[in-house]
Jmol script that loads the backbone (N, CA, C; Angstrom):
load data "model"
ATOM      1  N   UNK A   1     163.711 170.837 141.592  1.00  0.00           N
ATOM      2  CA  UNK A   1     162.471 171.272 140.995  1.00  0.00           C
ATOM      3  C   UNK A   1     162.481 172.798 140.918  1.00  0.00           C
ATOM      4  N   UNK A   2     162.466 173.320 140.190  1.00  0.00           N
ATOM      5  CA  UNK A   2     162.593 175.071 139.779  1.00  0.00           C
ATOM      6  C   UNK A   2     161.621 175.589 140.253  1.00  0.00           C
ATOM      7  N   UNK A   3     161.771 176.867 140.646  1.00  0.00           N
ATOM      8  CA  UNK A   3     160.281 176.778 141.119  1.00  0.00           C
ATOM      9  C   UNK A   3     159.808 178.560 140.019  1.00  0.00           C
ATOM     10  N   UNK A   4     159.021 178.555 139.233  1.00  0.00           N
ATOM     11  CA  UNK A   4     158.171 179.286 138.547  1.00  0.00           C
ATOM     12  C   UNK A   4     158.150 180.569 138.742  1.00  0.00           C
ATOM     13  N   UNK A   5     158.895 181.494 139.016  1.00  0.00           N
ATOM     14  CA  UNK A   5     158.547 182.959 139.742  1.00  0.00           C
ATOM     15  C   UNK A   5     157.809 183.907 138.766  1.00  0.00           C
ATOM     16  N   UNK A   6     156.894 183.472 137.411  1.00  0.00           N
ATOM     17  CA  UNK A   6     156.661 184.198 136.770  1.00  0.00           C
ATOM     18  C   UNK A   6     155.322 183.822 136.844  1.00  0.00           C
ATOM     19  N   UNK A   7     154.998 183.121 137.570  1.00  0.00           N
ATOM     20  CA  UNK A   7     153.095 183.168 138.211  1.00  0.00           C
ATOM     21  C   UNK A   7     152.797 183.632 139.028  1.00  0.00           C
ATOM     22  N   UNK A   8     153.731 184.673 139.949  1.00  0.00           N
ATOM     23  CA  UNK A   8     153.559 185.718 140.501  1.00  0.00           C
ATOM     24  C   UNK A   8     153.224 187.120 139.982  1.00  0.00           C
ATOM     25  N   UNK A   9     151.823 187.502 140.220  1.00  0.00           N
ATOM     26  CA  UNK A   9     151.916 188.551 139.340  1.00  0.00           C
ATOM     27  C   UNK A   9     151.988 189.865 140.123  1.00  0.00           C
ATOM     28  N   UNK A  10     153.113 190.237 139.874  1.00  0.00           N
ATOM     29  CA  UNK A  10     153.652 191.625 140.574  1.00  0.00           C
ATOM     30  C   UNK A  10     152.436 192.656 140.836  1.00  0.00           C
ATOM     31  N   UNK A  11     151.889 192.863 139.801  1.00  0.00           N
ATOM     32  CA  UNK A  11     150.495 194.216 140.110  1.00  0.00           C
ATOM     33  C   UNK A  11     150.007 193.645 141.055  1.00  0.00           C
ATOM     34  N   UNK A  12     149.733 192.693 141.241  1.00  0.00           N
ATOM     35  CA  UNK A  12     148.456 192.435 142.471  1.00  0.00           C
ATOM     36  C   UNK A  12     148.888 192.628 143.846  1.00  0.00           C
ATOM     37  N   UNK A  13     150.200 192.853 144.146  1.00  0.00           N
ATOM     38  CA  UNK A  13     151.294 192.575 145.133  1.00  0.00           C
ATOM     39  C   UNK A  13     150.705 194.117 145.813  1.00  0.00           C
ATOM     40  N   UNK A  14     150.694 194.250 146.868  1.00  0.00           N
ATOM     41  CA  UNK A  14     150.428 195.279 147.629  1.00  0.00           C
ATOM     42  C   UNK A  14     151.987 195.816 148.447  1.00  0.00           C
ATOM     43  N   UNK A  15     152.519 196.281 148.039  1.00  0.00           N
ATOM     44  CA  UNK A  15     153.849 196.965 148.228  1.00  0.00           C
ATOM     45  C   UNK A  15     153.736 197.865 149.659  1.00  0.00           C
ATOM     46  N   UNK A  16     152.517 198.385 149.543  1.00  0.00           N
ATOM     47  CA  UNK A  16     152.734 199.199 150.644  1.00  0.00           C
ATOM     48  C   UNK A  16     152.876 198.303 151.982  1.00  0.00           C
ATOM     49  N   UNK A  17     152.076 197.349 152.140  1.00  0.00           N
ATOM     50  CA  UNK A  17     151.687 196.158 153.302  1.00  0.00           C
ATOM     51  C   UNK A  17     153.229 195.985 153.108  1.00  0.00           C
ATOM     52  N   UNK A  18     153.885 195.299 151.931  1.00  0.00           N
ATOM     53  CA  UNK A  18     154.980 194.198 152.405  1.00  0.00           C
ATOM     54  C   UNK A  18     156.425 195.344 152.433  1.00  0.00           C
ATOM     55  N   UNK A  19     155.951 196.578 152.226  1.00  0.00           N
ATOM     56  CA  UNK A  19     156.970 197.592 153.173  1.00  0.00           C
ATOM     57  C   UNK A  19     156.791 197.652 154.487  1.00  0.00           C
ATOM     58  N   UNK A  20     155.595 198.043 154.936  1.00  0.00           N
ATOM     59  CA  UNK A  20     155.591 197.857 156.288  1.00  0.00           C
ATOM     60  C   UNK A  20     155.717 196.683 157.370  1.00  0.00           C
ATOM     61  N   UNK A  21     154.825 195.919 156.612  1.00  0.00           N
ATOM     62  CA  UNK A  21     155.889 194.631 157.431  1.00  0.00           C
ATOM     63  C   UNK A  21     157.716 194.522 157.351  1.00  0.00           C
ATOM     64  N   UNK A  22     158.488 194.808 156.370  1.00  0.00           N
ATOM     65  CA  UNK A  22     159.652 195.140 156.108  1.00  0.00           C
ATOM     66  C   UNK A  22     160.378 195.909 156.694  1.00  0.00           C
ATOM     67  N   UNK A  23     160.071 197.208 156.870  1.00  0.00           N
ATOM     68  CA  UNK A  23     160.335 197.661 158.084  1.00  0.00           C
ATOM     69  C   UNK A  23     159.856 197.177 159.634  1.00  0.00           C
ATOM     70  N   UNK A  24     159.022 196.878 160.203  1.00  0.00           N
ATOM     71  CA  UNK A  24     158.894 196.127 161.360  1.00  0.00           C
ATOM     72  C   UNK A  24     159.850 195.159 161.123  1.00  0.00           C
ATOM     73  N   UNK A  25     160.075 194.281 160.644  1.00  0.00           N
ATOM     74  CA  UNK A  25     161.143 193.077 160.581  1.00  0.00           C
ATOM     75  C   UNK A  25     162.545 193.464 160.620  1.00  0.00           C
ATOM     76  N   UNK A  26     162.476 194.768 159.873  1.00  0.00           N
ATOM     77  CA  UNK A  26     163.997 195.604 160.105  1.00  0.00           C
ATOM     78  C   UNK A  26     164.505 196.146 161.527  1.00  0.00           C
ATOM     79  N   UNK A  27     163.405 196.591 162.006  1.00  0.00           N
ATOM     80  CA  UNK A  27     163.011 197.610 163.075  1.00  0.00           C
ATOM     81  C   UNK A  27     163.450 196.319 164.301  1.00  0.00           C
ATOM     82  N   UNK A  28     162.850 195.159 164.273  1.00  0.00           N
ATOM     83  CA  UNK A  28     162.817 194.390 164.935  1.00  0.00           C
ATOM     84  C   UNK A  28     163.963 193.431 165.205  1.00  0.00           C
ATOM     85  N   UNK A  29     164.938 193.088 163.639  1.00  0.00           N
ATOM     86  CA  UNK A  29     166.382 192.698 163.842  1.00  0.00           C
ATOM     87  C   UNK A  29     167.085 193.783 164.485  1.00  0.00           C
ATOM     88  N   UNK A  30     166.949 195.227 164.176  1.00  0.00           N
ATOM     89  CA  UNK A  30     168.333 195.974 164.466  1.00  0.00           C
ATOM     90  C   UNK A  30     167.900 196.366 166.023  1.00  0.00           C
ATOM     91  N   UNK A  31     166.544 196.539 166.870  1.00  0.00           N
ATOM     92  CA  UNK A  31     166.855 196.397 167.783  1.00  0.00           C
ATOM     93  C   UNK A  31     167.230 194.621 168.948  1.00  0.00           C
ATOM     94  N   UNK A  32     166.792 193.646 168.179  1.00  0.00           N
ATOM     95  CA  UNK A  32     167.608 192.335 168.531  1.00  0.00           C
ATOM     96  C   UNK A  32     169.078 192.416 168.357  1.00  0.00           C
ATOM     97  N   UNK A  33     169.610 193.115 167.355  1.00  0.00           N
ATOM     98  CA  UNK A  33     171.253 193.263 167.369  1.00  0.00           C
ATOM     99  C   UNK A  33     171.814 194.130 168.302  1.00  0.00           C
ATOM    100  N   UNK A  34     171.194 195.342 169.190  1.00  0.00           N
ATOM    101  CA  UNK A  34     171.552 196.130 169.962  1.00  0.00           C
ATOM    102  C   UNK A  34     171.775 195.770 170.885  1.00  0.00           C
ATOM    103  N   UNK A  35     170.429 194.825 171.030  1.00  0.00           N
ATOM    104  CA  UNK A  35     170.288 194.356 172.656  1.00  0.00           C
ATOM    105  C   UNK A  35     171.557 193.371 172.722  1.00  0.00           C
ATOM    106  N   UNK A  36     172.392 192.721 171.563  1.00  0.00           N
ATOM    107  CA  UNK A  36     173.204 191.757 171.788  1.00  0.00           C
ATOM    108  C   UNK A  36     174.925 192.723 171.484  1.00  0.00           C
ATOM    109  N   UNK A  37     174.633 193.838 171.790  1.00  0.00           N
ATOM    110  CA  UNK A  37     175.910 194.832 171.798  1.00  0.00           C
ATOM    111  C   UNK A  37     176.863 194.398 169.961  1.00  0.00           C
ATOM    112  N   UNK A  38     176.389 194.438 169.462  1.00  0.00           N
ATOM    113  CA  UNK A  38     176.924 193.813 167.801  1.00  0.00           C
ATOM    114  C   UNK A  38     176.497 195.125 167.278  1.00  0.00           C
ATOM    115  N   UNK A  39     177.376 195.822 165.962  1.00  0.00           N
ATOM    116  CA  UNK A  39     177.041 196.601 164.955  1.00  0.00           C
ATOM    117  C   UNK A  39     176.714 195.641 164.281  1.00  0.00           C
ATOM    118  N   UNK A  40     175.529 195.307 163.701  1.00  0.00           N
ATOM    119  CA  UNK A  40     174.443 194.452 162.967  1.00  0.00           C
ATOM    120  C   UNK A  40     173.787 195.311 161.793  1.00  0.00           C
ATOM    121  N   UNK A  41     173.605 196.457 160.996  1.00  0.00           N
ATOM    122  CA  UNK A  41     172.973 197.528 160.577  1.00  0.00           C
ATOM    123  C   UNK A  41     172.389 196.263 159.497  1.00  0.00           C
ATOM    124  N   UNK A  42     173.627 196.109 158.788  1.00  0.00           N
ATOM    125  CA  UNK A  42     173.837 195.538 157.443  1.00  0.00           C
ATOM    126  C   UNK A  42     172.887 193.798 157.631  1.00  0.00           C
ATOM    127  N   UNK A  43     173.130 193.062 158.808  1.00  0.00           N
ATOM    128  CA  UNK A  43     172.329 192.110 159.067  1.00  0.00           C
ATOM    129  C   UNK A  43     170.741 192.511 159.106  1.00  0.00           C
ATOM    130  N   UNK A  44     170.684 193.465 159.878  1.00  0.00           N
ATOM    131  CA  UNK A  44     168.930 193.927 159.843  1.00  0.00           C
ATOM    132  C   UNK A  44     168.679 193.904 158.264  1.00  0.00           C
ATOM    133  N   UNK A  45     169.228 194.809 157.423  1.00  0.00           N
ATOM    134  CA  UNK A  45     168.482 195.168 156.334  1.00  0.00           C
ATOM    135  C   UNK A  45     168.563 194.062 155.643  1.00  0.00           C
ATOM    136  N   UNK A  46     169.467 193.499 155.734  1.00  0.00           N
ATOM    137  CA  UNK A  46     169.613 192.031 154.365  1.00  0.00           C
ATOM    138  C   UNK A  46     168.180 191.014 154.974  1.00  0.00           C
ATOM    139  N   UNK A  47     168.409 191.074 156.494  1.00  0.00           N
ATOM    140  CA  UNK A  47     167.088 190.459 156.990  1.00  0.00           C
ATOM    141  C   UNK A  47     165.558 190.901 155.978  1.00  0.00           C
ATOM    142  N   UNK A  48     165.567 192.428 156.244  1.00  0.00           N
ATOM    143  CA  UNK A  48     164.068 193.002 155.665  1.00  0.00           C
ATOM    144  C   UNK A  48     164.191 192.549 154.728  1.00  0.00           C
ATOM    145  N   UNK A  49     165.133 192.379 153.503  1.00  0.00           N
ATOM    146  CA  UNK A  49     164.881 192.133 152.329  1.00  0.00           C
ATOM    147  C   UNK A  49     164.470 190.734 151.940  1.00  0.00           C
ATOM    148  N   UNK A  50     165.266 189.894 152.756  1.00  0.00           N
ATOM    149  CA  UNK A  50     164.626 188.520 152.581  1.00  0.00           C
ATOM    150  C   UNK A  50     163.428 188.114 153.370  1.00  0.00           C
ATOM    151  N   UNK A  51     163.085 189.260 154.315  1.00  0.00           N
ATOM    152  CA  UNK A  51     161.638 188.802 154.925  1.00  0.00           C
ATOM    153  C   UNK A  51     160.437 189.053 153.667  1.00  0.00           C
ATOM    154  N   UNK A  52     160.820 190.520 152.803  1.00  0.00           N
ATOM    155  CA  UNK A  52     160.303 190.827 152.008  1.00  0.00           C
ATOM    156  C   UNK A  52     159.939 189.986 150.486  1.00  0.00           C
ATOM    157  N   UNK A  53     161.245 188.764 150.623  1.00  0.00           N
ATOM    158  CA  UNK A  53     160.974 188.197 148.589  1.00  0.00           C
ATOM    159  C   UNK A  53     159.944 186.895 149.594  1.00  0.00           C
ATOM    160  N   UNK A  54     160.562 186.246 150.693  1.00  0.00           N
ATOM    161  CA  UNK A  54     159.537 185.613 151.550  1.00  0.00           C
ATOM    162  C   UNK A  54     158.181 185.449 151.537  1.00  0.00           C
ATOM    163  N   UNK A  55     157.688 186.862 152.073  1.00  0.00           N
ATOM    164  CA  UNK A  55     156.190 187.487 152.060  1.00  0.00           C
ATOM    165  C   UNK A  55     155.871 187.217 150.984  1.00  0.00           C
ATOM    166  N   UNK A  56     156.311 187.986 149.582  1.00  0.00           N
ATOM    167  CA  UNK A  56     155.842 187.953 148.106  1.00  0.00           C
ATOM    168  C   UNK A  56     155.333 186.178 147.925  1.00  0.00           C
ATOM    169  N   UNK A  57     156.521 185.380 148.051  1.00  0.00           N
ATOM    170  CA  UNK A  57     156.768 184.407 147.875  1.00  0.00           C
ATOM    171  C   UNK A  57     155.375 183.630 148.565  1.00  0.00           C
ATOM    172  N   UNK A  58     155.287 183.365 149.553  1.00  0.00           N
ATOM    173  CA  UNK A  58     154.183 182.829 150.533  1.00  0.00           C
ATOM    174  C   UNK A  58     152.695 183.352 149.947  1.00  0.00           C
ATOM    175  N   UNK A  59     152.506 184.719 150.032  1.00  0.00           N
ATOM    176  CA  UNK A  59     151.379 185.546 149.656  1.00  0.00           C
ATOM    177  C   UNK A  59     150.843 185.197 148.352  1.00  0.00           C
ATOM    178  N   UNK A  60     151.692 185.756 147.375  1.00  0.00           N
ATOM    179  CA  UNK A  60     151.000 185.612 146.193  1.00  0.00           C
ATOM    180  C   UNK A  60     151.475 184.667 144.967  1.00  0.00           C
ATOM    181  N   UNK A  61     152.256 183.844 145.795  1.00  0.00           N
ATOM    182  CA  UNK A  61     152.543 182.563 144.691  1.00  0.00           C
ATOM    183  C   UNK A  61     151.219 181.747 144.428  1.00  0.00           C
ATOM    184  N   UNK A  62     151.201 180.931 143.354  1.00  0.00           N
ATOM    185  CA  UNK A  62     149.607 180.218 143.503  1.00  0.00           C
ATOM    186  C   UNK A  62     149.893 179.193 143.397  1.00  0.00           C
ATOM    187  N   UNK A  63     150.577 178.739 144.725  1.00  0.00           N
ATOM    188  CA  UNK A  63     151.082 177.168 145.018  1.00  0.00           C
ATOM    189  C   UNK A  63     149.868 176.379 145.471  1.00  0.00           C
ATOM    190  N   UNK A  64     148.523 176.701 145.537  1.00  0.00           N
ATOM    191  CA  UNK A  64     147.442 175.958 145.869  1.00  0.00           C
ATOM    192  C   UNK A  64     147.466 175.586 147.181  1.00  0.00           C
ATOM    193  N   UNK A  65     148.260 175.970 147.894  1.00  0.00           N
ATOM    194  CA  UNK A  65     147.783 174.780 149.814  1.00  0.00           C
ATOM    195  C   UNK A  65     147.155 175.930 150.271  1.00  0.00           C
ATOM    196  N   UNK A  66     146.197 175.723 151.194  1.00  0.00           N
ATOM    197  CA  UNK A  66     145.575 176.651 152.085  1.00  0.00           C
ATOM    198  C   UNK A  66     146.255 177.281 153.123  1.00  0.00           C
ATOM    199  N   UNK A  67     147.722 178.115 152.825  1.00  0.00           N
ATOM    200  CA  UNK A  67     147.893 179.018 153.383  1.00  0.00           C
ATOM    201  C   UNK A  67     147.109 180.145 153.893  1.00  0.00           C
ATOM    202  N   UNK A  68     147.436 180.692 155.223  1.00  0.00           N
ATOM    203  CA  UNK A  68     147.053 182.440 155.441  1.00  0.00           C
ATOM    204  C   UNK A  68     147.890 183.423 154.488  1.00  0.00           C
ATOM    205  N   UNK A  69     147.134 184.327 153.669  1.00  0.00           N
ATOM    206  CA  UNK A  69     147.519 184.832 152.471  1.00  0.00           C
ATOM    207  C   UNK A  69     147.346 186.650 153.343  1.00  0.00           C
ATOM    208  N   UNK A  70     146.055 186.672 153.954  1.00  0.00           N
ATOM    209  CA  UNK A  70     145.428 188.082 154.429  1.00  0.00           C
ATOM    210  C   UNK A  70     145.660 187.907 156.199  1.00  0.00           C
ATOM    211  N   UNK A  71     146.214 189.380 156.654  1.00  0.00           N
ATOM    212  CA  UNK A  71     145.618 189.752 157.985  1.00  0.00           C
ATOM    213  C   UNK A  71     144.085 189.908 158.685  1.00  0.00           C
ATOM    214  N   UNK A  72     143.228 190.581 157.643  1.00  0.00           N
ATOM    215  CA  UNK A  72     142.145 190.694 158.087  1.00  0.00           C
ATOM    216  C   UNK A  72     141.361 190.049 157.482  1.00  0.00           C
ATOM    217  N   UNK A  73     140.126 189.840 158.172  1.00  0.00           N
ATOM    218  CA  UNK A  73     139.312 188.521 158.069  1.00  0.00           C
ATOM    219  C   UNK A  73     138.476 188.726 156.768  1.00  0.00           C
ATOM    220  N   UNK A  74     138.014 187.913 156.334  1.00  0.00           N
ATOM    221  CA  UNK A  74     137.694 188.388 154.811  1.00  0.00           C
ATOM    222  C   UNK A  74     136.255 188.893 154.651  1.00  0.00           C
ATOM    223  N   UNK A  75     136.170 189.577 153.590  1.00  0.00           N
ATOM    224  CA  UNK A  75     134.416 190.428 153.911  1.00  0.00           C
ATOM    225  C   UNK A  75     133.313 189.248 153.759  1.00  0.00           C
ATOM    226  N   UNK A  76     132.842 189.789 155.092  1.00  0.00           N
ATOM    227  CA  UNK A  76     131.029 189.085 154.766  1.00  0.00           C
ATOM    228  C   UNK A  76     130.561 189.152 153.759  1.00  0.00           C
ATOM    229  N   UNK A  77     130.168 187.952 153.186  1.00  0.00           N
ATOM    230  CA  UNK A  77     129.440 187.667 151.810  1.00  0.00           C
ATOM    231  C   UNK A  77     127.484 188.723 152.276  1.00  0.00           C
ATOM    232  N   UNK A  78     127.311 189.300 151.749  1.00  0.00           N
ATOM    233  CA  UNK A  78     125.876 189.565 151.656  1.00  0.00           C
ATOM    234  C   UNK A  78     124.823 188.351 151.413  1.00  0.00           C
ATOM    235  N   UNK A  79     124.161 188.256 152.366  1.00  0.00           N
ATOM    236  CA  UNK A  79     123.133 187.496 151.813  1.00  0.00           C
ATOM    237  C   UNK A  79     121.685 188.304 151.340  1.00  0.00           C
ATOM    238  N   UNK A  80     121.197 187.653 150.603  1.00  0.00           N
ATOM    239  CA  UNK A  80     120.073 188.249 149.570  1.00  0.00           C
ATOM    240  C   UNK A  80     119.040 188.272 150.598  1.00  0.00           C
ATOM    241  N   UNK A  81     118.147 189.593 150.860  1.00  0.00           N
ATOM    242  CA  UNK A  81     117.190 189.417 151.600  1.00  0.00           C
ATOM    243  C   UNK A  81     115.762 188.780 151.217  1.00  0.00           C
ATOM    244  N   UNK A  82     114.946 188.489 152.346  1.00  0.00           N
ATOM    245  CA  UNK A  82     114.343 187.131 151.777  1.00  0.00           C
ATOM    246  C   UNK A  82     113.047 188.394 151.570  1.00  0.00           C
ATOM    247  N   UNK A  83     111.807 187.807 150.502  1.00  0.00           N
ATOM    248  CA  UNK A  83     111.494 188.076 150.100  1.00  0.00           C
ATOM    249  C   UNK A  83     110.268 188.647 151.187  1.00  0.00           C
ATOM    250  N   UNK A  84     109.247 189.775 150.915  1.00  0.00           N
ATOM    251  CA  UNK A  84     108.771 190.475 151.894  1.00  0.00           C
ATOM    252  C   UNK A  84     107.399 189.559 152.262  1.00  0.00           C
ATOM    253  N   UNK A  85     106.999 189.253 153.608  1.00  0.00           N
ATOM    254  CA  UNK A  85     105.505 188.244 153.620  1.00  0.00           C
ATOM    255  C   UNK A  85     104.660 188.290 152.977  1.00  0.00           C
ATOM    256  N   UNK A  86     103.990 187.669 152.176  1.00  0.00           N
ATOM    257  CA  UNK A  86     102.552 187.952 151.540  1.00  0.00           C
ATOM    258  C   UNK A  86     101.434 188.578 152.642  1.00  0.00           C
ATOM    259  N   UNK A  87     101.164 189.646 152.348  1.00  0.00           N
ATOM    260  CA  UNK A  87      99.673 190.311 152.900  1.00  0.00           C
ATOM    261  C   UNK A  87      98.739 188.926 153.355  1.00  0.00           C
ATOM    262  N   UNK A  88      98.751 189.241 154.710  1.00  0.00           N
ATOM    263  CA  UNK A  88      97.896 187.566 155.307  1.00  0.00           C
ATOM    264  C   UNK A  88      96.243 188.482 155.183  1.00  0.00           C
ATOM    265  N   UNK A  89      95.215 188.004 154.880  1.00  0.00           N
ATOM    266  CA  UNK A  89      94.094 188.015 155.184  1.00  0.00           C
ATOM    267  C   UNK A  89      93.175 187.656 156.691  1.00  0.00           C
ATOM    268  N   UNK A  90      92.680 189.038 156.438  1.00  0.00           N
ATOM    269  CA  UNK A  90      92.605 188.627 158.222  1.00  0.00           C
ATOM    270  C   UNK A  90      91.329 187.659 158.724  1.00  0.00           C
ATOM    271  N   UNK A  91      91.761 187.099 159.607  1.00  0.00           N
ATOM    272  CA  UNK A  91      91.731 185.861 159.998  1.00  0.00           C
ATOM    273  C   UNK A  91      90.428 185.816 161.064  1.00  0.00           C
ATOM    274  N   UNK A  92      89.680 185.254 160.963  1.00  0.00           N
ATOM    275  CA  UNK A  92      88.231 184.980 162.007  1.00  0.00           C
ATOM    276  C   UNK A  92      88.863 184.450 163.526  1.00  0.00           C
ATOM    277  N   UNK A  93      88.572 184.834 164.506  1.00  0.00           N
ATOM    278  CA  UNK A  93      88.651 184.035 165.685  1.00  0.00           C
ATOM    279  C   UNK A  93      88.512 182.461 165.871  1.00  0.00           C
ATOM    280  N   UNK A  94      89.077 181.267 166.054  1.00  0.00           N
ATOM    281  CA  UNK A  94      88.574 180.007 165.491  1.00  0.00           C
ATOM    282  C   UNK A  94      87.725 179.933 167.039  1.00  0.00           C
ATOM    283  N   UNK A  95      86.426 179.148 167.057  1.00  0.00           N
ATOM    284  CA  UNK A  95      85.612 178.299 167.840  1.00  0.00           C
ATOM    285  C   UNK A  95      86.607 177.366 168.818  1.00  0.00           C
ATOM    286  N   UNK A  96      86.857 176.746 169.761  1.00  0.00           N
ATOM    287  CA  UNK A  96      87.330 175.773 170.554  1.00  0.00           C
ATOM    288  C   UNK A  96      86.387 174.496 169.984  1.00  0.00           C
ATOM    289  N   UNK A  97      86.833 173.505 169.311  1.00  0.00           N
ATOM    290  CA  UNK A  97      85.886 172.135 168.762  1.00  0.00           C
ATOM    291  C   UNK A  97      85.367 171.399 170.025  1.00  0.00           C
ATOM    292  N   UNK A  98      86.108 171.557 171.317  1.00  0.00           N
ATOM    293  CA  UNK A  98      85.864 171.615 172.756  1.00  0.00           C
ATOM    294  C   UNK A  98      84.724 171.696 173.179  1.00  0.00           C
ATOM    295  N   UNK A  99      83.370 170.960 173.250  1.00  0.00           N
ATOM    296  CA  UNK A  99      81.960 171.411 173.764  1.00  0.00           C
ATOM    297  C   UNK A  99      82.137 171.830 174.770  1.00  0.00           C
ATOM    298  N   UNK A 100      83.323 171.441 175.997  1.00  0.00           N
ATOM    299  CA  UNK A 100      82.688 171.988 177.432  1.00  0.00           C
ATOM    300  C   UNK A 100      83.381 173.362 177.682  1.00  0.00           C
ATOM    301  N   UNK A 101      82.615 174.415 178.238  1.00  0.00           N
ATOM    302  CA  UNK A 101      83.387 175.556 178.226  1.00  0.00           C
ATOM    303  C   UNK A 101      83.254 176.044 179.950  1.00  0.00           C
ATOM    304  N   UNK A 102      83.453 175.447 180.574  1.00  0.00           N
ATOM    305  CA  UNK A 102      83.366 175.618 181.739  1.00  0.00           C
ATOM    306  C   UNK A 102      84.320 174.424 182.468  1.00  0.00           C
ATOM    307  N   UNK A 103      84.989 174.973 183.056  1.00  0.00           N
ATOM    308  CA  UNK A 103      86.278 173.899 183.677  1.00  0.00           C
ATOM    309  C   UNK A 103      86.294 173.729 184.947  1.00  0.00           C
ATOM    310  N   UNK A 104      84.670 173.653 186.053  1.00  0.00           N
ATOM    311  CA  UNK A 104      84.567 173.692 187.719  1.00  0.00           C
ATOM    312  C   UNK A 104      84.523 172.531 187.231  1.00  0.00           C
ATOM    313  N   UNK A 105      85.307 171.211 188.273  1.00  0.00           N
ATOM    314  CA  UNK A 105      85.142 170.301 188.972  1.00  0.00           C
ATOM    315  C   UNK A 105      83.381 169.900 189.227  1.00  0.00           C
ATOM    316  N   UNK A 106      83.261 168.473 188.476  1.00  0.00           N
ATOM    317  CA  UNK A 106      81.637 168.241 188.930  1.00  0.00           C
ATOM    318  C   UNK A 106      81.719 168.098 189.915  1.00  0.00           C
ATOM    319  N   UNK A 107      80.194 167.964 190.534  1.00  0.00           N
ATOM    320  CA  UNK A 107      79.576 168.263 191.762  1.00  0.00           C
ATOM    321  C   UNK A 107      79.542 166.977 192.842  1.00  0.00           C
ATOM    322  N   UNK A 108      80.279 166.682 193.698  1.00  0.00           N
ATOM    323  CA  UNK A 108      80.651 165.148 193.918  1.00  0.00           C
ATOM    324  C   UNK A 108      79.675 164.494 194.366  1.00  0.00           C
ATOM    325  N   UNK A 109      79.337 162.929 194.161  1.00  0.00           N
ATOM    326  CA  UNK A 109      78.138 162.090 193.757  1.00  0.00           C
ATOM    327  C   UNK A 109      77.911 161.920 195.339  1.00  0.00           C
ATOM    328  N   UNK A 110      76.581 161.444 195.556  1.00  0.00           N
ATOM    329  CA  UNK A 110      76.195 161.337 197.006  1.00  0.00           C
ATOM    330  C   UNK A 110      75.674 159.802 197.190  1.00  0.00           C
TER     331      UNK A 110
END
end "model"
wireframe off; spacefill off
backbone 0.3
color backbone group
C-alpha cells in the first residue's frame, strides 16, 4: 500500500521544533555510542535524520487516528461570558404565614 507523502503539507511543518528534537536525538545517540567506546559519529546523525522524516511523518501526516501530534496542552477554548443579572427590584421583607411568634414552651397543665 503506498503511502501518499504529498498530503503532507510542508509549510505547516514547524522546522524549528523538529530541529531541536533532532538534535537531542543526535545529542542523545552520539553520547549512547561513547558510553559503548564505538566511533559512532555517522550512526548518530543518520539516526537524527530518520528521527526527523519520522516526526514529520507521525505529526503532520493526516492519517486520521488520534495520535499525540503537540507537546503542549492545547489552548483553553474561551467561554462566552454569561450575560450580566437583571437589576432585581427591591424586595419587601416577607411576613412569617406562621401566627405564633413566640416559641416559650406552654405553661404545664395542673
Amino acid at each position: 500500500m503506498p503511502i501518499d507523502l504529498s498530503a503532507i503539507d510542508l509549510a505547516t511543518v514547524d522546522w524549528v521544533y523538529v530541529g531541536v528534537l533532532a538534535v537531542l536525538v543526535f545529542l542523545a545517540t552520539l553520547i549512547a555510542n561513547v558510553l559503548t567506546f564505538g566511533h559512532r559519529g555517522m550512526a548518530a546523525f543518520l539516526s537524527a535524520v530518520l528521527f526527523a522524516a519520522f516526526f514529520v511523518g507521525w505529526t503532520y501526516y493526516p492519517h486520521g487516528l488520534p495520535l499525540p501530534t503537540r507537546l503542549a496542552a492545547p489552548a483553553p477554548v474561551a467561554a462566552p461570558a454569561p450575560p450580566p443579572p437583571a437589576p432585581a427590584a427591591p424586595v419587601q421583607p416577607q411576613r412569617p404565614q406562621n401566627p405564633v411568634t413566640d416559641i416559650t414552651p406552654p405553661a404545664p397543665a395542673r
